[in-house]
N, C-alpha and C positions, 0 to 999 in steps of 0.2 A: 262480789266478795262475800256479802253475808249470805248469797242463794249456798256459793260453795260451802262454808260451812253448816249449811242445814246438811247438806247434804252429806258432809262426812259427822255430822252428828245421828242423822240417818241411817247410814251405813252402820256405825260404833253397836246402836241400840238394836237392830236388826240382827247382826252378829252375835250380840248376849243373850237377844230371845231366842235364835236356834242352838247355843248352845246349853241353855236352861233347858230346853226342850228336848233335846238331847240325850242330856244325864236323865232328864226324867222318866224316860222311856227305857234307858238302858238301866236304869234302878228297879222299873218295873218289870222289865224282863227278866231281872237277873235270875228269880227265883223260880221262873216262869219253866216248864219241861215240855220243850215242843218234839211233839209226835209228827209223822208222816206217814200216811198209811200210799203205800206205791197201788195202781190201779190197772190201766190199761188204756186204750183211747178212747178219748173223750166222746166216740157214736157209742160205744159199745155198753153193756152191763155194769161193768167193772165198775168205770171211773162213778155213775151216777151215785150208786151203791156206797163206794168209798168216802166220795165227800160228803154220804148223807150221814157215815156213821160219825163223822169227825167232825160233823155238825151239831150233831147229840153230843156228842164229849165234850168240847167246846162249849157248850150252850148251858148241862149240868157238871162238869167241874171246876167251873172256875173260882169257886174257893178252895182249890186242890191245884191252882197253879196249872194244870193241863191245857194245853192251846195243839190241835190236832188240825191238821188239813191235809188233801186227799192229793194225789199227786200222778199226772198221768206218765204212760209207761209205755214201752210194746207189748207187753200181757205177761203173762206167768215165767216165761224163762230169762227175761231182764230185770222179773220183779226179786228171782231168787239173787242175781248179782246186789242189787239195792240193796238187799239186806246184809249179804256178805261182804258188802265194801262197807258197812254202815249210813250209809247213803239215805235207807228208809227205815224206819224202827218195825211197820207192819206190811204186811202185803195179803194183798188176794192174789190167789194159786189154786190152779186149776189139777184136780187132786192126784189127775198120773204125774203130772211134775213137781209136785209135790214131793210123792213116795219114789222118784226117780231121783231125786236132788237127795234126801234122807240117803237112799240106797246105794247111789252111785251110778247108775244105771241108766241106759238109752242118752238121752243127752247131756248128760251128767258123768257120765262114764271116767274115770280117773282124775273126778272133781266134785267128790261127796262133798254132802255139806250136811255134817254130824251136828250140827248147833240151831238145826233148824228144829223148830216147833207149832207146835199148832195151838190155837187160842179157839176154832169153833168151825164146825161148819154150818155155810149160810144158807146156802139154797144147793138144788142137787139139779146135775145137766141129766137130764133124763135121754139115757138112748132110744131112737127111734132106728130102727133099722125097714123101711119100708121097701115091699115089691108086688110087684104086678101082681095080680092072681093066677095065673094062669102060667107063672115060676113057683108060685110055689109051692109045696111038697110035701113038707112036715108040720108046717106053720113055725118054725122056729130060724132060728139065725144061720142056722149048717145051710138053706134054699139059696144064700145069698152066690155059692159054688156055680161059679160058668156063665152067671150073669154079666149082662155090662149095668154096671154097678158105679155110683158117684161116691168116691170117700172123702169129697167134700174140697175145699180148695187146697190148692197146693203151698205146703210150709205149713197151715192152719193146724190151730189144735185138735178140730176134727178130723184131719189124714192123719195125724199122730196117732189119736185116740182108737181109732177105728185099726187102723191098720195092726194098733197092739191089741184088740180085742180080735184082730181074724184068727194073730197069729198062735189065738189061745185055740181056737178054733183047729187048726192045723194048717189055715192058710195062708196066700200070699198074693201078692198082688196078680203073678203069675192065673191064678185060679179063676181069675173076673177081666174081663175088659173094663177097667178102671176109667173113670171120668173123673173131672177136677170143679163141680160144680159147688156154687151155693144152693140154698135151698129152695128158692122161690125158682130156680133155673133145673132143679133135679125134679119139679113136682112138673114143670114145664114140658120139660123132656119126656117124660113119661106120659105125660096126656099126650105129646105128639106121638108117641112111639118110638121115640127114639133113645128110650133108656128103660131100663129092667128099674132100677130103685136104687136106692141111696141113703145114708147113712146123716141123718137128721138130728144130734144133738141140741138139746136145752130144756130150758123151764117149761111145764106145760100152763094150757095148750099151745101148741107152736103155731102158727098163722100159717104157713108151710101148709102143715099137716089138717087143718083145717079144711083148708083150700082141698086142697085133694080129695077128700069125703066129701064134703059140702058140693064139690063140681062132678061128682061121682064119677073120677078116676077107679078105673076097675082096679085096686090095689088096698094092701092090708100093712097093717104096723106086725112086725115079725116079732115071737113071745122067742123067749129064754129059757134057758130051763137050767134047774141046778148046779147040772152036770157042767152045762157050758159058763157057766158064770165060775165056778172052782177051777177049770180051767184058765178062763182068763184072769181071774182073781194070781194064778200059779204064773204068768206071767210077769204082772204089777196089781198087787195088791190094793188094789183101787174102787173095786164097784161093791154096789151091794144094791139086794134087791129090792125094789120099786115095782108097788101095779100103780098102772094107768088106769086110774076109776072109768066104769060104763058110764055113759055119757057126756065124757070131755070132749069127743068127736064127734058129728054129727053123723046117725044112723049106727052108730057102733052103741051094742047095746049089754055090750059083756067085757069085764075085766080084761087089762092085756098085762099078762106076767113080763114085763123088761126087766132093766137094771140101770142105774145111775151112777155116776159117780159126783161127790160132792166138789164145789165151791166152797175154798177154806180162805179164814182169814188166821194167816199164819205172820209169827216173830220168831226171833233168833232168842236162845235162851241166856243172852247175856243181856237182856233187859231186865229192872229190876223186881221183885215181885209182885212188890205191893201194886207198883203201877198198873200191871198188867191184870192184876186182881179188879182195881178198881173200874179200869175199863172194861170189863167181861161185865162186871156187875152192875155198870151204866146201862150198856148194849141193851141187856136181858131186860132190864125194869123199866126202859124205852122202849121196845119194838112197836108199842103205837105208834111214833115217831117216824120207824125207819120203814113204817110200811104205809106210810104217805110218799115216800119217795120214789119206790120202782116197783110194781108187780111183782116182781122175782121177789124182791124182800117180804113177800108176805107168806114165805116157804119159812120163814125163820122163825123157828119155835125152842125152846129151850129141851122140848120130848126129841126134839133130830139134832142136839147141837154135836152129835158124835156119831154119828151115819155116816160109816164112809171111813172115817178118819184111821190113816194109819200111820201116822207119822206121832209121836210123844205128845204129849199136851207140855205149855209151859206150864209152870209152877204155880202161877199166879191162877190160869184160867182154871188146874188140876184145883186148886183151892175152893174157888168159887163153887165149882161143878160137885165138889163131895158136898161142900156144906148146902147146896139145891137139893142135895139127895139123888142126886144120878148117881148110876151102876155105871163103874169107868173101869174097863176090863185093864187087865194086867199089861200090856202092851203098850196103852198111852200114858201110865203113870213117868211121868218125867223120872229120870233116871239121876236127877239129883235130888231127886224126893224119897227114893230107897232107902 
């Protein structure tokens, strides 16, 4: 009898410490503004990158109530839903979908999203367009015509990317015997003979692209030129130009004129200002921080935080970025800041 009521005296005193605990946390939340930055999957760039920034914000705002965490995703075109449902407050966005989601355009087509904005770009996917030597012609991106050619896997941001950079070209898959490769499988292929070259974006150096030189594959990184980059720029507004400094590859001993497009970490411009102020402003006065976290992140500089960018800045980062002293051409000025 008396074990019974310990035990519902047990029970009574149990019940009032979780609900004390309870309120306490729900008081301390109350005032709390939880971010979500949407990523990608957790092998990939994205996601490491995202929880490192939401690690810094976390870590120095919290006497500003900010509690941020990184959130994984299927990449860039589920991250533009997460924003539009409200779902995530920020995302990283791969910059043709980006300016395709702004514009309407390619997968986006009769599902603009006018409310999107851009807070920075992070780091920039540098094109590699590689081929044999003995394809190619001009040294430039026009050689890649009648090749069998990898644009990389299928559905991937890479066949996307590439395929809108041919079509600035005047091509079409039509034009190449198209392969659906990754990269370590495109460099393969080609030292066996069995592929002309392949379409190799990201951060340099790429370990791909290393391999290839390093194992002295008779093959070169293909340069750009103005012309074709205005072109494809006249497609989707997305690249801009990048050299590949002499000797990031081994035995390559001269500049290679490409182009990139950046990695953006974009919001919806119904977040409110100051917030978005204050996180730009963490980011930037951190980047020691964020470039313990991923190699890529050590592309992030406040001289490149608009390389690339062509989708509006929001208001908040538009703020930050005059008062740095950046030159923010007329096209990113948020259209609620006019």
């Amino acid at each position: 009898m008396i074990q019974k009521k310990w035990k519902i005296v047990i029970s009574i005193f149990t019940l009032v410490f979780i609900t004390i605990v309870g309120v306490q946390t729900a008081a301390e939340n109350k005032d709390k503004k939880f971010v979500s930055v949407a990523t990608a999957s957790t092998g990939g760039t994205y996601y490491p990158i995202g929880v490192g920034m939401a690690n810094v914000w976390s870590s120095h705002l919290k006497g500003e109530k900010i509690q941020a965490s990184g959130q994984s995703s299927a990449g860039s075109i589920e991250n533009i839903e997460l924003l539009r449902e409200g779902e995530a407050q920020l995302a990283i966005l791969q910059g043709l979908i980006s300016s395709q989601a702004y514009a309407g355009n390619g997968s986006f087509e009769g599902k603009r999203y006018e409310d999107l904005r851009t807070i920075s770009m992070l780091w920039p996917n540098v094109e590699h367009f590689v081929l044999m030597n003995d394809k190619v012609k001009t040294g430039t991106i026009d050689d890649i015509k009648g090749t069998g050619f990898s644009v990389g896997p299928q559905a991937s941001g890479t066949e996307q990317s590439t395929v809108v950079m041919m079509e600035g070209l005047g091509l079409t898959k039509k034009d190449i015997s198209p392969e659906y490769l990754g990269y370590s499988d495109t460099v393969s292929a080609m030292r066996d003979g069995r592929l002309d070259g392949g379409s190799l974006p990201a951060g340099i150096p790429i370990s791909a692209v290393t391999d290839m030189y390093a194992s002295n594959v008779k093959a070169s990184v293909l340069e750009v030129t103005d012309d074709q980059l205005d072109a494809i720029n006249a497609v989707s507004d997305t690249w801009y130009r990048f050299v590949i400094p002499a000797g990031t590859y081994p035995r390559v001993e001269t500049d290679i004129n490409t182009i990139a497009q950046p990695n953006l970490l974009s919001t919806t411009k119904e977040m409110d200002e100051e917030t978005i102020y204050i996180l730009t402003k963490t980011l930037y006065e951190n980047l020691d921080e964020m470039y313990e976290v991923h190699s890529s992140a050590k592309e992030m500089t406040l001289e490149t935080a608009l390389d690339g960018v062509s989708v509006p800045l929001h208001a908040g980062a538009y703020k930050y970025f005059k008062e740095a002293g950046l030159d923010i051409p007329e096209n990113l000025i948020p259209p609620e800041a006019k």
